[in-house]
PyMOL Python script that loads the backbone (N, CA, C, O; Angstrom):
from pymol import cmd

cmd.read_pdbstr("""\
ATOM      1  N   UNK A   1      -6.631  19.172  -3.773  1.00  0.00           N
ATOM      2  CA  UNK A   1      -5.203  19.354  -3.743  1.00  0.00           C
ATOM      3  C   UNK A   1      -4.748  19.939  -2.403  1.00  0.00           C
ATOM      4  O   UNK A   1      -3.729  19.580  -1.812  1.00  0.00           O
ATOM      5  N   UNK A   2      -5.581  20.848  -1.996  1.00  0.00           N
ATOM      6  CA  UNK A   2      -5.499  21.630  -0.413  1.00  0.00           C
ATOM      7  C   UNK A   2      -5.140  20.372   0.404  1.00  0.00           C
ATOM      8  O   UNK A   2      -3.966  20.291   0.764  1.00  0.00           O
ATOM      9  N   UNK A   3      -5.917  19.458   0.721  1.00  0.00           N
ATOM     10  CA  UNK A   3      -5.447  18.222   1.203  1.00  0.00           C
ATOM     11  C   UNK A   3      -4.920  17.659   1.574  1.00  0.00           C
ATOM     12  O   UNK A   3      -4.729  17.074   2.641  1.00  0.00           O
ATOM     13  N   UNK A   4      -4.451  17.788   0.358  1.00  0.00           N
ATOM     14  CA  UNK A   4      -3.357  16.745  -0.388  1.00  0.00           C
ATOM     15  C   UNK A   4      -1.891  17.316   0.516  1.00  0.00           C
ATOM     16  O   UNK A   4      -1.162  16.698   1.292  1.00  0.00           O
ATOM     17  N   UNK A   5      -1.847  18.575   0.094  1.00  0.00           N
ATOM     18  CA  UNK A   5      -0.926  19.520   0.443  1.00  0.00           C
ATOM     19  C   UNK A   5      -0.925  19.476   2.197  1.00  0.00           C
ATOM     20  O   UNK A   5       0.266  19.584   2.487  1.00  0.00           O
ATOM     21  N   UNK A   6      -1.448  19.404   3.034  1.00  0.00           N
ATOM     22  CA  UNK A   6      -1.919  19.253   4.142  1.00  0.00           C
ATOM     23  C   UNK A   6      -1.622  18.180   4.623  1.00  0.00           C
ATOM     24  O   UNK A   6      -1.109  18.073   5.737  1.00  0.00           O
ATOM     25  N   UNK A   7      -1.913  17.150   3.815  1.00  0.00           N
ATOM     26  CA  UNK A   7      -1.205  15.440   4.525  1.00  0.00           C
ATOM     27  C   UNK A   7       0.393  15.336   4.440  1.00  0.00           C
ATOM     28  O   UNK A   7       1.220  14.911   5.247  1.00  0.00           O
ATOM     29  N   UNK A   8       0.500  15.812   3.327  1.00  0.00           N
ATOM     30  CA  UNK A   8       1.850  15.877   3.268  1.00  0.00           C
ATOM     31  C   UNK A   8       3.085  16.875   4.112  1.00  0.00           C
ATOM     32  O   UNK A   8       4.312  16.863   4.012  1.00  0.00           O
ATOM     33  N   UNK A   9       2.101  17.764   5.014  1.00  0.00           N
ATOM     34  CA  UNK A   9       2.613  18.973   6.201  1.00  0.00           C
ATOM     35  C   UNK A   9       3.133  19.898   5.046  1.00  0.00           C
ATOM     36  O   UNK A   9       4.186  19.531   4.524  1.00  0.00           O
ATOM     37  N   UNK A  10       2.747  20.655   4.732  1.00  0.00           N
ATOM     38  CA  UNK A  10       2.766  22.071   4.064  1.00  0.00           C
ATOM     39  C   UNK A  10       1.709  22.833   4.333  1.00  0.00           C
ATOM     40  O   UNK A  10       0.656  22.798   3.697  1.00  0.00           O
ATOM     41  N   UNK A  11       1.941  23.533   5.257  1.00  0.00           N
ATOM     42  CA  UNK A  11       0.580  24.578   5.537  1.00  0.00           C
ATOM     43  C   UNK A  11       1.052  25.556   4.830  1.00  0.00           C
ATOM     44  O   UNK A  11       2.049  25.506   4.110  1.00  0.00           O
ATOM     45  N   UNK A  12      -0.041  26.985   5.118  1.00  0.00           N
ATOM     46  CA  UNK A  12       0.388  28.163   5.275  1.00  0.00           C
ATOM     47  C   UNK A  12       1.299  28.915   6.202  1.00  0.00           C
ATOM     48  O   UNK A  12       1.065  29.312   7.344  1.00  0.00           O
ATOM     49  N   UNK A  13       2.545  29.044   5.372  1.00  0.00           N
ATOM     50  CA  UNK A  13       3.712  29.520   6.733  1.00  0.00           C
ATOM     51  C   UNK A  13       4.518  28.989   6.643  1.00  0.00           C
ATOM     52  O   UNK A  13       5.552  29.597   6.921  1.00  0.00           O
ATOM     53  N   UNK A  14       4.666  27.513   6.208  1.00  0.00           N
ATOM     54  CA  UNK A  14       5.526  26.481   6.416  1.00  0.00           C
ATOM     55  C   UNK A  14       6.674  27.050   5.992  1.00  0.00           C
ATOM     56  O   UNK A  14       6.400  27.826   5.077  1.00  0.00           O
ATOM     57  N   UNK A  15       8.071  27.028   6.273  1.00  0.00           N
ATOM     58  CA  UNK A  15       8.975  27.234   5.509  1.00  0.00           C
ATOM     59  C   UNK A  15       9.850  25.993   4.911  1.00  0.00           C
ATOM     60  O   UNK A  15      10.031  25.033   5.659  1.00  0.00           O
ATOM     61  N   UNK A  16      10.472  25.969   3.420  1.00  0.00           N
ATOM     62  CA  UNK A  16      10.266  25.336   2.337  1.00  0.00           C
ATOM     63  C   UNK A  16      11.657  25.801   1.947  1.00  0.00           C
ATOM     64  O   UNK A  16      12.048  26.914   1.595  1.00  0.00           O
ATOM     65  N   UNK A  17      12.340  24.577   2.114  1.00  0.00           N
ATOM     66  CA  UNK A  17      13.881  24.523   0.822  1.00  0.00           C
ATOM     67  C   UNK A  17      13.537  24.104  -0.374  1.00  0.00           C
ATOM     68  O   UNK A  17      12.863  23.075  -0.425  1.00  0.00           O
ATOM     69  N   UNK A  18      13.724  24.445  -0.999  1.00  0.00           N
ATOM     70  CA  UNK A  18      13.921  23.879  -2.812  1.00  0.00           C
ATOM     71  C   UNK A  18      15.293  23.110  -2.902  1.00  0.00           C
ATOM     72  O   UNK A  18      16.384  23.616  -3.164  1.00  0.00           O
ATOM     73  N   UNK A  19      14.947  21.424  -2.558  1.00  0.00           N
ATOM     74  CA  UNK A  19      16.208  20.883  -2.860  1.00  0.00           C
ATOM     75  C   UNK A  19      17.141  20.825  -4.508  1.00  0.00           C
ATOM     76  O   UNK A  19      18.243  21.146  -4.953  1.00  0.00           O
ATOM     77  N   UNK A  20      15.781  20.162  -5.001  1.00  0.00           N
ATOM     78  CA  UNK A  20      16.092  20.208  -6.761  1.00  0.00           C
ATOM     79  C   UNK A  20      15.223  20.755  -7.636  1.00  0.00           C
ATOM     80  O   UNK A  20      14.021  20.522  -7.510  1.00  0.00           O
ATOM     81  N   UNK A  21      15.529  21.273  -8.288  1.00  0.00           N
ATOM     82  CA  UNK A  21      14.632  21.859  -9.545  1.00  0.00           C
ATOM     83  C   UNK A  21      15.515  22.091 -10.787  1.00  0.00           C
ATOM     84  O   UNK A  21      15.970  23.234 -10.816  1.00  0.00           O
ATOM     85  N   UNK A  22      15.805  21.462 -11.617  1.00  0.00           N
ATOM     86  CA  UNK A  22      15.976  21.349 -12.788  1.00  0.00           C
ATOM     87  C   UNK A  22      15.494  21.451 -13.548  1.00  0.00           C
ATOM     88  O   UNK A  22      15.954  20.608 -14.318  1.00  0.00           O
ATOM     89  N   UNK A  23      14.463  22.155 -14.195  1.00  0.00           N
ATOM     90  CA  UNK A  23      13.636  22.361 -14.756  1.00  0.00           C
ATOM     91  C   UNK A  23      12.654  21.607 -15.450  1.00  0.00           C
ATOM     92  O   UNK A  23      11.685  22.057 -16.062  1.00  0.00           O
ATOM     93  N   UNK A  24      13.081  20.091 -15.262  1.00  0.00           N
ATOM     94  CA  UNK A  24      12.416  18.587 -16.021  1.00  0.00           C
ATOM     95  C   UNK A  24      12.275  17.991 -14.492  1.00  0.00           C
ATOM     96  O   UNK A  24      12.866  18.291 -13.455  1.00  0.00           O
ATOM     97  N   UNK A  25      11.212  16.991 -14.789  1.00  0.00           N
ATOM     98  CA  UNK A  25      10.583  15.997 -13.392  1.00  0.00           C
ATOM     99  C   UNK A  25      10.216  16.885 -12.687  1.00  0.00           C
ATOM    100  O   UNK A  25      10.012  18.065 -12.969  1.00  0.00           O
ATOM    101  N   UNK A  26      10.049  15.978 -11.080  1.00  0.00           N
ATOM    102  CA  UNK A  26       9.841  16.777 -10.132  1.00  0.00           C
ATOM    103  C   UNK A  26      10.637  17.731  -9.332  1.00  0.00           C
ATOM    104  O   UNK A  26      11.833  17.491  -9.166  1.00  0.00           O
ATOM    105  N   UNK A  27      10.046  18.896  -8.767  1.00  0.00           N
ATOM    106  CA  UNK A  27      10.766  19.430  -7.651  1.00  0.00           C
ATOM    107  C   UNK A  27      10.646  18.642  -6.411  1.00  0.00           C
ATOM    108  O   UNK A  27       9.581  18.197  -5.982  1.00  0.00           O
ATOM    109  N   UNK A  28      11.964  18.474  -5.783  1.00  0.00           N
ATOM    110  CA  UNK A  28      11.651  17.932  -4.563  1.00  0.00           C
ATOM    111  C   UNK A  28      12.400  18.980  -3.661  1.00  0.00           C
ATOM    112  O   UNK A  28      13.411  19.618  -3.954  1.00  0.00           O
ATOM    113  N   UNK A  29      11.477  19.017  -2.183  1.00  0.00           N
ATOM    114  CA  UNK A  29      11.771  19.885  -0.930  1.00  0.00           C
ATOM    115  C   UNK A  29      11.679  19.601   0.289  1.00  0.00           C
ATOM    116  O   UNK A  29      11.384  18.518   0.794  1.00  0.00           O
ATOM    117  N   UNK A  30      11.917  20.518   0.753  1.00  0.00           N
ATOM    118  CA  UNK A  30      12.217  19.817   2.059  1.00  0.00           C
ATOM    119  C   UNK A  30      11.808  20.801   2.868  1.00  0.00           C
ATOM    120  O   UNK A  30      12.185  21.969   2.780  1.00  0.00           O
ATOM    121  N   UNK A  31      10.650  20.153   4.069  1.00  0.00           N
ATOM    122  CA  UNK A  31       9.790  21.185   4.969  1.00  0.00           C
ATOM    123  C   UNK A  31       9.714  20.128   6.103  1.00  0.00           C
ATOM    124  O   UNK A  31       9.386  18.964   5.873  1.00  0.00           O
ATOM    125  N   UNK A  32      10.004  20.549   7.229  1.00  0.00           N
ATOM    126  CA  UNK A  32       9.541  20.098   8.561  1.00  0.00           C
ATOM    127  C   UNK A  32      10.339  18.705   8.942  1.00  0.00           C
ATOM    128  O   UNK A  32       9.959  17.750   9.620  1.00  0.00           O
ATOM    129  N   UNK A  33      11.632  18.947   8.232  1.00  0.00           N
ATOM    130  CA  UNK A  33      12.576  17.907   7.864  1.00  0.00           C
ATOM    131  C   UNK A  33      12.513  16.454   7.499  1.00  0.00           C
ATOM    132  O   UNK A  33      13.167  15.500   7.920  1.00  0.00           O
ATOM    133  N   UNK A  34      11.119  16.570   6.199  1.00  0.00           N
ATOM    134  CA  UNK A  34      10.623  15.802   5.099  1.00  0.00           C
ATOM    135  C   UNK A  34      10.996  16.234   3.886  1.00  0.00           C
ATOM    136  O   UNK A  34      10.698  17.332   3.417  1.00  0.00           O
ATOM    137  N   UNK A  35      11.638  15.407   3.362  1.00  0.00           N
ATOM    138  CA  UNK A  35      11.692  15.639   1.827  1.00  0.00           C
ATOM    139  C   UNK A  35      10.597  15.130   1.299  1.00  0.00           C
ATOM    140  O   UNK A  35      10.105  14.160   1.875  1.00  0.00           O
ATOM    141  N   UNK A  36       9.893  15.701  -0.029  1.00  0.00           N
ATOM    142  CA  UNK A  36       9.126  15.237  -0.743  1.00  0.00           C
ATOM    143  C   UNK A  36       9.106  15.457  -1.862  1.00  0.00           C
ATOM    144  O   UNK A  36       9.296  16.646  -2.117  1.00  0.00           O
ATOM    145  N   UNK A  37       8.954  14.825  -2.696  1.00  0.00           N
ATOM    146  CA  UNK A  37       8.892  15.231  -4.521  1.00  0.00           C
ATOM    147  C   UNK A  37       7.477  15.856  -4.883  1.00  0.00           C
ATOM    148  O   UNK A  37       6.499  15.356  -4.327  1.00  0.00           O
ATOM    149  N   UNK A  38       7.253  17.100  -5.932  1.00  0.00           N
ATOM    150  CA  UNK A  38       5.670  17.672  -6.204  1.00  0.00           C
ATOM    151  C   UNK A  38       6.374  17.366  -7.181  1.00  0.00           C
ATOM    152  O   UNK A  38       7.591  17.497  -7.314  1.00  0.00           O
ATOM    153  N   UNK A  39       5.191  16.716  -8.278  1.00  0.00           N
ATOM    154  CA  UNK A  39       4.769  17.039  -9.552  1.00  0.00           C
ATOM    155  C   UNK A  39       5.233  18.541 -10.040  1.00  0.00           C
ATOM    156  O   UNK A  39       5.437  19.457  -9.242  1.00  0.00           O
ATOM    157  N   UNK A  40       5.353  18.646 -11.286  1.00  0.00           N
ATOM    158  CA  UNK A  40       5.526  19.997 -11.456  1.00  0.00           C
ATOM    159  C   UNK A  40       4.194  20.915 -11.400  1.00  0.00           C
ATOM    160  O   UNK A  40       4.319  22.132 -11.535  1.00  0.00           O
ATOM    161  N   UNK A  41       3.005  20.376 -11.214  1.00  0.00           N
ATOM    162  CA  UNK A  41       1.719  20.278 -11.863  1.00  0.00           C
ATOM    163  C   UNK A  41       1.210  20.667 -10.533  1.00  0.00           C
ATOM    164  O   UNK A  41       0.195  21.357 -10.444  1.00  0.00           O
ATOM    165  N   UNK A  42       1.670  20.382  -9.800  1.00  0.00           N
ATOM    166  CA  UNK A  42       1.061  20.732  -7.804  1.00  0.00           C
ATOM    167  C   UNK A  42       2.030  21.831  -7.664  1.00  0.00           C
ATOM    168  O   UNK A  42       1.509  22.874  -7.269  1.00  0.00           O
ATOM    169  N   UNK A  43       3.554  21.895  -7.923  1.00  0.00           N
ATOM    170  CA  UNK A  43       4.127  22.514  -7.858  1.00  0.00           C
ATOM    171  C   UNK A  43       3.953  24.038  -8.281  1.00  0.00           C
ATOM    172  O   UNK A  43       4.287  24.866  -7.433  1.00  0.00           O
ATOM    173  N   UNK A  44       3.438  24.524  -9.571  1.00  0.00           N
ATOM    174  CA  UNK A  44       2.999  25.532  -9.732  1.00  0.00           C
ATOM    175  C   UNK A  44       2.146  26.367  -9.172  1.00  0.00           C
ATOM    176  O   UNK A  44       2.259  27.587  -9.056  1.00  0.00           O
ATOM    177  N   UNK A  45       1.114  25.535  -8.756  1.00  0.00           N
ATOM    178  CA  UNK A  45       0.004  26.301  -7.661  1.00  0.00           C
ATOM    179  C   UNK A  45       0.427  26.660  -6.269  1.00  0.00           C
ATOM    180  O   UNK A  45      -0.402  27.179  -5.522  1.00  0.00           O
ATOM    181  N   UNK A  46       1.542  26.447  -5.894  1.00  0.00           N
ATOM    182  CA  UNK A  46       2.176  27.077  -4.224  1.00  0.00           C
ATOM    183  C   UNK A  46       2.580  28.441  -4.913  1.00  0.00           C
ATOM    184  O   UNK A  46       3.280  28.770  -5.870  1.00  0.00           O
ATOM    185  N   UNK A  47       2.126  28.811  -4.362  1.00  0.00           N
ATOM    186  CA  UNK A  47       2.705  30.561  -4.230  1.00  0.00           C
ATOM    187  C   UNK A  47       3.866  30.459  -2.730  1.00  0.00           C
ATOM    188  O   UNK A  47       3.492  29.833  -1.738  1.00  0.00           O
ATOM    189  N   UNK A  48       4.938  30.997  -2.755  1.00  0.00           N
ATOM    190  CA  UNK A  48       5.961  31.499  -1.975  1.00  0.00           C
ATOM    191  C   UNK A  48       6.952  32.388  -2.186  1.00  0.00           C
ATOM    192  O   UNK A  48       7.533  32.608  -3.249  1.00  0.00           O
ATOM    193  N   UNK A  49       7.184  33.068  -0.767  1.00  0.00           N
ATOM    194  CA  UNK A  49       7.986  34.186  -0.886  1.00  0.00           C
ATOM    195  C   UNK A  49       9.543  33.693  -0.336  1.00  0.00           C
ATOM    196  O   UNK A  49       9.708  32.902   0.593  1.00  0.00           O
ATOM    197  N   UNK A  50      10.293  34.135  -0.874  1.00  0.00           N
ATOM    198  CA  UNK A  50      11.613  34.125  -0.082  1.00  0.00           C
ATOM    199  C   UNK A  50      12.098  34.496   1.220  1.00  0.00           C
ATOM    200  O   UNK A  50      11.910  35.699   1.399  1.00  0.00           O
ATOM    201  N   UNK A  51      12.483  34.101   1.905  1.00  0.00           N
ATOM    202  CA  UNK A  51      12.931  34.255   3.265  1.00  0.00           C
ATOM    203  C   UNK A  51      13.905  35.482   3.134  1.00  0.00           C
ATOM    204  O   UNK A  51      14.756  35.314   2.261  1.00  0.00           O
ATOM    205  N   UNK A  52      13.985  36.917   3.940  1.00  0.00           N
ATOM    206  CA  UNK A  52      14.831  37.933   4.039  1.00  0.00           C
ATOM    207  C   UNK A  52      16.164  37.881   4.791  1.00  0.00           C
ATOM    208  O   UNK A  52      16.889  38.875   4.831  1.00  0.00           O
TER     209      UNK A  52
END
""", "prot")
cmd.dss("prot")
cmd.show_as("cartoon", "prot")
cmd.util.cbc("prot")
cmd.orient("prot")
């Protein structure tokens, strides 16, 4: 999944909009001015903090 996460440009650090999350389907976001849809299922395993 590390990988996975990696091909798709999400490192460690990356900073990360939460376009949609509705609580059904996917979340999709937007990093490095790519949107992409996660599974909810990939989605759970990112740990992130909020920007101050």
């Amino acid at each position: 999944m590390v990988a996975r996460l990696y091909q798709m440009g999400l490192y460690p650090g990356s900073i990360v909009e939460v376009l949609n999350n509705q609580g059904i389907g996917p979340i999709t976001i937007r990093t490095l001015g790519i949107m992409l849809a996660l599974g909810r299922g990939m989605a759970d395993k990112i740990l992130v903090e909020p920007l101050p």
